[in-house]
C-alpha positions, 0 to 999 in steps of 0.5 A, a space after each residue: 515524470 515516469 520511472 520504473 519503480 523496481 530500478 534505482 537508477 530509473 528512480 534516481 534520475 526522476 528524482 533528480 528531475 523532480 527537484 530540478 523542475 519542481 524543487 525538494 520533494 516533502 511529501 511521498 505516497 508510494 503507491 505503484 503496485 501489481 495486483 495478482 489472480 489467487 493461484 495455489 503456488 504450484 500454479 505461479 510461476 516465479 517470473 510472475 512472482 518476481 514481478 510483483 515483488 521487484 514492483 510491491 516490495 522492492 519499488 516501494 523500497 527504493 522509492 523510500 531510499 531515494 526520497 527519504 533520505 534528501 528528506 532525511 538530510 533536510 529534517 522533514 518530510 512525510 511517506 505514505 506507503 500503499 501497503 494491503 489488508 492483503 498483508 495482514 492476512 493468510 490469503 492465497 496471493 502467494 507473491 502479492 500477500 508477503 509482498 504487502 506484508 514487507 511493506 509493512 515491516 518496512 514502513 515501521 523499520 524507516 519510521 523508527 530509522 528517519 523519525 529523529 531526522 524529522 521525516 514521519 514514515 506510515 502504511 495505508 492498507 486498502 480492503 477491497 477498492 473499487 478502482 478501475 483494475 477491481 471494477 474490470 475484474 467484476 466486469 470479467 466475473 472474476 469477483 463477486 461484488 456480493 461476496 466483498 460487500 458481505 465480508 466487510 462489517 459495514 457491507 461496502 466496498 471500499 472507494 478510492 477517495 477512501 484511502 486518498 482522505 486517510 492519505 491526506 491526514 496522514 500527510 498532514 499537521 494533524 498528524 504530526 504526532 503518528 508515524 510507523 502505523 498501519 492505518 486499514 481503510 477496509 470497510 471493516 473486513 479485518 474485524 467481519 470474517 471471524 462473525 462466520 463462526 456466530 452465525 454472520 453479522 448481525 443485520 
């Protein structure tokens, strides 16, 4: 069933198809995003910059509303947001960064909102993911494998099935105690850049 992201009423008829067809949603993984290329923010214009936003913050919003308020009215349910390592720190993505950084916030806002209701609300922030649109970049010499295997602490990339296991804990019994987190599934990048100043990591 295909929507757009960024526009309630889209949402809402998807939802409504969903529960006709498939009956009431438990579990929701927020994951539809725009990717942008490292511009400094004379370069990016502002159509850009609203597409990534309407896509990262606001589809990710409406995705929570829409879903997790039935969840809400039932007394159960789980979200799992797509959030970024992206929005933990200062990097030039002038749209994409801030974006990543709401969905955080949010993520912690309707965990505090929705946990008495019974609905558990967490954020995944992927490090640098070796999926398609990554490899395509590689491809295109727009990034330097070696460069992010280098930053991370355990000099990996991150896989896909990476964060597709953190998702599915999340999403599971086991943690039924854990809501409002950000978990990173970063290969170690948050902890790395700041060895650059000893020296590097120690091999």
């Amino acid at each position: 069933i295909s929507a757009d992201v960024s526009d309630e009423a889209s949402m809402r008829a998807a939802a409504r198809e969903i529960d006709a067809r498939c009956g009431h949603v438990s579990v929701l993984v927020n994951s539809a995003g725009v990717i942008q290329r490292p511009l400094p923010p004379e370069s990016l214009d502002l159509s850009t910059w609203d597409r990534i936003v309407a896509a990262d913050q606001r589809g990710t919003w409406l995705g929570c509303v829409v879903f997790g308020e039935a969840m809400a009215r039932r007394g159960a349910g789980c979200i799992v947001n797509i959030a970024s390592i992206a929005g933990m720190r200062s990097m030039p993505l002038h749209s994409y960064a801030p974006a990543k950084a709401a969905v955080i916030s949010m993520t912690e806002c309707l965990a505090a909102e929705w946990g008495r209701s019974g609905v558990r609300v967490n954020a995944v922030s992927p490090g640098y993911t070796l999926t398609p649109a990554l490899q395509a970049a590689i491809d295109a010499g727009e990034r330097d494998p070696a460069t992010l295997t280098e930053a991370s602490a355990l000099g990996r990339m991150v896989l896909p099935s990476d964060i597709a296991h953190a998702i599915a804990f999340l999403c599971s019994d086991r943690a039924a105690a854990i809501t409002g987190i950000n978990l990173p599934v970063d290969a170690g990048w948050l902890v790395a850049p700041s060895w650059n100043t000893y020296g590097g990591l120690r091999p």
